[in-house]
N, C-alpha and C positions, 0 to 999 in steps of 0.2 A: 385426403386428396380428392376422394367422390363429391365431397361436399365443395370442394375448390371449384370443380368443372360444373356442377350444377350453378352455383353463383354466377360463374362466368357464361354459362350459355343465357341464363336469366338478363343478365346485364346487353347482353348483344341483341337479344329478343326485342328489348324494350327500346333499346336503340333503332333497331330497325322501324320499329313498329312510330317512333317520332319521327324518324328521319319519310317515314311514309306520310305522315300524317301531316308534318309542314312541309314535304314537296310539292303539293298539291296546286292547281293554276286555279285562280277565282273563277266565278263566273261574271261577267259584266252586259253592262243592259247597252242598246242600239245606243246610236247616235255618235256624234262630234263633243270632243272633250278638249279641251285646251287649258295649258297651263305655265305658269315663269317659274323658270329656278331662282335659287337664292344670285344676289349679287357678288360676281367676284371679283378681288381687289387683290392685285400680285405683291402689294406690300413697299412697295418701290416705289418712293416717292417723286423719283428722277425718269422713272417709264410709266407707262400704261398701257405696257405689251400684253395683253390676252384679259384688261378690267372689261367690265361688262356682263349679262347674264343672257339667256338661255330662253324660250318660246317655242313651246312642245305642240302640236295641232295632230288628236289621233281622233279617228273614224273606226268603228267598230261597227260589226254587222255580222247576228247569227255567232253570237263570243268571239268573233275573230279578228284581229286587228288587220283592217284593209286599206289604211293608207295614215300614210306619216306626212309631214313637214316640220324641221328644227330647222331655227332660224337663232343664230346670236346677233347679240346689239351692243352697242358701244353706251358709257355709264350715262351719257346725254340722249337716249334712245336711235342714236343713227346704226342703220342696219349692216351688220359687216359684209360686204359684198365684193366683185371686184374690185372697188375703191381701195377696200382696206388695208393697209399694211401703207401704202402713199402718204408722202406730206407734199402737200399744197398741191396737189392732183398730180406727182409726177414722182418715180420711184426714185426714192434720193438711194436706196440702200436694196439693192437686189438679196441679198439673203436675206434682209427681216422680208421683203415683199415676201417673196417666196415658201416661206414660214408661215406667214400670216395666210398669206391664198392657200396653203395646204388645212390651215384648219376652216376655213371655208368651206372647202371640197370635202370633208370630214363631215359637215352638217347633216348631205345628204345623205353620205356612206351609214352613220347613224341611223337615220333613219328607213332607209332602206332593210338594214340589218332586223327593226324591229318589226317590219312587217312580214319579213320574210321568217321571222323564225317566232314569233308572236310570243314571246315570253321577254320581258327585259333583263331577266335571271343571264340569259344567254347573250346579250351583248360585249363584244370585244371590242376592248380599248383598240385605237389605233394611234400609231406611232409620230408622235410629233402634235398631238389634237387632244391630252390629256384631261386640258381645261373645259374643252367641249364635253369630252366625256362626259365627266362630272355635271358639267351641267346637263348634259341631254338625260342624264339616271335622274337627276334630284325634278327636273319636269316633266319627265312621261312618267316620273312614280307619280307624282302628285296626279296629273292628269288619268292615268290609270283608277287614282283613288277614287277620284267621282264619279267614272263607270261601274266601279264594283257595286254587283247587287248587293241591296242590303239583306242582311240574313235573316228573318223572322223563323224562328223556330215553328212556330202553327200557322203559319200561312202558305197552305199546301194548295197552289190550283187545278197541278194536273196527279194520275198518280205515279207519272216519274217523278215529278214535281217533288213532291211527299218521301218517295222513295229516297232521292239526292240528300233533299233535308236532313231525314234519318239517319243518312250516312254520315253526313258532318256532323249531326251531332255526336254521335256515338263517335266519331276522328276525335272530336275537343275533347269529348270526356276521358278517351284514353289519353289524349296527350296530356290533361292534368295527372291522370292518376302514376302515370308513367313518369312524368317531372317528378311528383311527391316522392312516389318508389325510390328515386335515381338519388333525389336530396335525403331521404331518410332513412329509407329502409336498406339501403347499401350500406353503407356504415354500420348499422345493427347488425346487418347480418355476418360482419366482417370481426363481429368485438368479441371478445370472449367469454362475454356474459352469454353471447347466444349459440358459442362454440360448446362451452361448456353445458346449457341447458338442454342440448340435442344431445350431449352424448351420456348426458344423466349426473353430471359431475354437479356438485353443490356449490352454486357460484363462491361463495364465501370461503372455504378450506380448499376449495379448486386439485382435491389431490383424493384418491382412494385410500393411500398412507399417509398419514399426517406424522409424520418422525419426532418425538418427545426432546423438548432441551437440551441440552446436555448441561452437564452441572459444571459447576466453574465460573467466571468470571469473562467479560467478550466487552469490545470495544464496536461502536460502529461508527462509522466515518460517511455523513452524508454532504455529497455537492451541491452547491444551493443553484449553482449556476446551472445545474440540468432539471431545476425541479423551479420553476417560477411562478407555477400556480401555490401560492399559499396551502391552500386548503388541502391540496394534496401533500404538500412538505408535509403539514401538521398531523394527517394520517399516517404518513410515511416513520413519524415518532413514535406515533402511539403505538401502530403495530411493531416497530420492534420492538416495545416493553415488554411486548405481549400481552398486551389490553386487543377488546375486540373492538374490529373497526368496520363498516360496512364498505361496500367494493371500492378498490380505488382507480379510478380511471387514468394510468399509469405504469407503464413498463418499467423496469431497472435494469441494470448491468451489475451484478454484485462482483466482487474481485477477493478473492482469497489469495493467501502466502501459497506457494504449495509445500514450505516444510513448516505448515500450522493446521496439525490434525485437528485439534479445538475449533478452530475458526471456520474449517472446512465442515465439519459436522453442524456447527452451529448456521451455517448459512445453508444446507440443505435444510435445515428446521426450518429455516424463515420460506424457504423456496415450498417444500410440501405445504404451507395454509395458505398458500396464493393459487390463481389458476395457472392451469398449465401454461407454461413459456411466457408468464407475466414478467418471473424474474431468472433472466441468463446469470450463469457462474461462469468466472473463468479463473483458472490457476495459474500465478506465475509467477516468477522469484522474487522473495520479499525485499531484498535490497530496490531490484526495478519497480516493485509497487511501488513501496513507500518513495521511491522516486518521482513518480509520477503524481504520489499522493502531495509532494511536496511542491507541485506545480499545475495542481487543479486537474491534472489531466485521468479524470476518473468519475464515477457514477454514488456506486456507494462501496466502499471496504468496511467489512468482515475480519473481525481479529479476535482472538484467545487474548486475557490479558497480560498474559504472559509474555505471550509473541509485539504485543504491542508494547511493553515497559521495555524489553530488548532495544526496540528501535526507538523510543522514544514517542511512540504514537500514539498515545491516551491525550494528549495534547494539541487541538488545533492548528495546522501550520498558518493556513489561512484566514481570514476574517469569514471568507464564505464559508466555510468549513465547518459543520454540526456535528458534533462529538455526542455519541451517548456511552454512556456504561452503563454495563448489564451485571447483575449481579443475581445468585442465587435469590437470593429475599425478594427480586420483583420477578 
């Protein structure tokens, strides 16, 4: 459980520490930037209610953005203005007018919005101007882009200069090593090869007792349909011969009769040479196993062959279905 909470504060750390690291606002250099969104076409070949794109005009001064202009155009470059939403200069349709001069008036609200809050992270859609939206994000990012300074690692002028550099750098290189961590080293630390190697346990026998055969005769019934990695099925054989195998990256549900002491002894044997909690046992009455067993709905079964000639069970019900016998001799 110590080791559960340690992982999990690690996990949150490193979260944090991304979530800091790409919160961060650029820096961007003086002057006037200007940029078009992509073209948009509402798909309607019968309207051409909101087609047309987007013309971003920002001014920055000392990193700050201190004045905006978004202007939309119609797909022939006419600018949407009062005019718009009218056919043949005179409003045949008051709700589309209306509609239409509402995202008009959305233009400036956009823009407004970005200079007062100087981050485009923080702009809110407004209601009935979706299309605007979108375009005023897709051209003050762009426009944005070719303010951003460029980042040169050694071209330090001043020594805050230097100092900032520094600090971005050392941001990037955490934030790779934190990605890698997140993609690789979580999973490792979560597998039992690394559960077991911390608390001294032998990846391979994964157990302090390793419980001896028992003698006699056992049936094992494996589902193909819970096992589709091959290479793991064909491990999953060899170790119940009892040949050695090296680790296999795969959990089981083993299922015992609970009036089949053989089978139950013989499936703690297989359970002690694997790691802890690779493979679950469960007990439960052999009529409803082998019911279960007889419609796929199980992992792998565990049988004395004794208990398995009773019910008929040394024999495949299924096509998916892998039968071994075990026999004193192997």
């Amino acid at each position: 459980m110590k080791k559960k909470w340690i992982v999990a504060f690690v996990c949150c750390t490193m979260i944090a520490v991304i979530a800091a690291g790409c919160g961060g606002r650029p820096t961007y250099k003086d002057g006037t930037y200007s940029a078009q969104s992509e073209t948009y076409t509402n798909g309607d070949d019968d309207s051409e209610a909101g087609n047309g794109y987007g013309v971003v005009e920002i001014t920055i001064k000392d990193n700050a953005i201190t004045a905006c202009t978004f202007r939309t155009y119609e797909l022939d470059g006419i600018l949407k203005d009062a005019e718009y939403g009218k056919e043949g200069g005179k409003v045949a349709n008051r709700d589309y007018y209306n509609k239409a001069q509402k995202a008009v008036a959305a233009c400036d609200q956009y823009a407004a919005q970005l200079v007062e809050k100087n981050d485009i992270r923080d702009i809110d859609a407004i209601s009935g101007a979706t299309i605007n939206y979108n375009e005023f994000l897709d051209a003050a990012g762009a426009a944005l882009q070719q303010a951003e300074e460029e980042r040169k690692f050694f071209e330090f002028v001043t020594a805050e200069g230097m100092r900032m550099k520094i600090l971005r750098v050392i941001k990037h290189i955490l934030i790779i090593v934190t990605g890698a961590f997140l993609i690789l080293g979580l999973p490792f630390l979560g597998s039992d090869y690394f559960k077991n190697r911390t608390d001294g346990v032998d990846a391979v026998s994964g157990a302090s007792l390793i419980i001896d055969k028992p003698s006699g005769e056992y049936v094992v019934l494996i589902n193909r349909d819970f096992h589709k990695n091959e290479e793991n099925l064909a491990l999953w054989h060899h170790f119940f011969r009892g040949e050695e195998v090296s680790y296999i990256f795969e959990d089981i549900s083993c299922s015992v009769a609970a009036g089949d002491a053989g089978g139950q002894e013989m499936a703690r044997s297989f359970q002690s040479r694997l790691p802890e909690n690779q493979m679950r046992i469960r007990s439960e009455d052999g009529a409803l196993l082998l019911s279960r067993a007889d419609h796929g709905k199980f992992d792998v079964i565990v049988l004395s062959k004794e208990f398995a000639e009773g019910y008929s069970a040394d024999t495949a019900y299924r096509d998916n279905v892998d039968v071994i016998v075990l026999s004193d001799r192997e």
